[in-house]
C-alpha positions, -999 to +999 in steps of 0.1 A: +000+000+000+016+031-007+000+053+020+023+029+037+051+032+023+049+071+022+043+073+057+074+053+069+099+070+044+083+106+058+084+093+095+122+085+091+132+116+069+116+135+099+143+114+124+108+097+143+104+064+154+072+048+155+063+049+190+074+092+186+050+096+158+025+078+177+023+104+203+022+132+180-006+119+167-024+103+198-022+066+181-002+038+192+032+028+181+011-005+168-012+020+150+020+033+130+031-001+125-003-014+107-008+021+090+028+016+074+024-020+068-013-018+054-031-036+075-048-007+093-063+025+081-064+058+100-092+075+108-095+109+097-087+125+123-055+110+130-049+113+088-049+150+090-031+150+124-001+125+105-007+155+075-001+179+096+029+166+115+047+150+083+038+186+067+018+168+033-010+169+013-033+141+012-028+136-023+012+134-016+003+110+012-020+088-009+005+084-041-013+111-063+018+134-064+050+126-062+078+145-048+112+159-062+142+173-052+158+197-074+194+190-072+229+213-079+264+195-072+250+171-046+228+194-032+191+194-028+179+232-035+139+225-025+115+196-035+084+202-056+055+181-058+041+167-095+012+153-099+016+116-111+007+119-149+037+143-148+058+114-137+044+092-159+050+114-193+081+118-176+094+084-175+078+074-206+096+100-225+128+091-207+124+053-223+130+073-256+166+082-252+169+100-286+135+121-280+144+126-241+179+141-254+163+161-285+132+173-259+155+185-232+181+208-259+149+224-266+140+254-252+109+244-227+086+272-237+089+261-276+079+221-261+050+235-247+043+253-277+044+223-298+026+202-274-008+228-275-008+231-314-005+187-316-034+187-289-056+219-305 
């Protein structure tokens, strides 16, 4: 389940263990456990209470956007979040290696460009 899988990778990037996250949330550690394992769902109180202490949206939480780290030399400058289609045209265009490399020498304005007249 990816709510999951989300929730332990953002509970660790935050430095928390289970039974920490727990409290911040009123929920036992065994509450975090099932909720990353997928065997429990939270209610929605304590989903906008892990939201608000994982600082989310729901739609990051729940796999609909998918966050990236813009990198320069090693170092990460700030994240974004894309929605997943954008990921997906992404990845599909990067199976393309000649159209990946010819798409990102173009200016990104002129891609857009071409995109709207092809879908018009």
């Amino acid at each position: 389940m990816l709510i999951g899988k989300r929730l332990k990778e953002l509970r660790k990037a935050k430095g928390l263990n289970q039974e920490q996250l727990g409290k911040l949330v009123n929920v036992t550690k065994v509450s975090i456990c099932c909720y990353e394992r997928g065997t429990r769902t939270p209610n929605l109180d304590t989903f906008q209470d892990l939201l608000n202490v994982l600082g989310v949206s729901a739609d990051y939480l729940m796999g609909n956007d998918t966050k990236v780290d813009v990198v320069k030399d090693d170092e990460v400058l700030y994240s974004v979040k894309l929605p997943k289609e954008a990921v997906e045209l992404y990845e599909e265009l990067a199976l393309n290696k000649e159209l990946y490399r010819k798409v990102m020498e173009t200016d990104p304005k002129r891609i857009v460009e071409l995109i709207d007249k092809i879908l018009k």
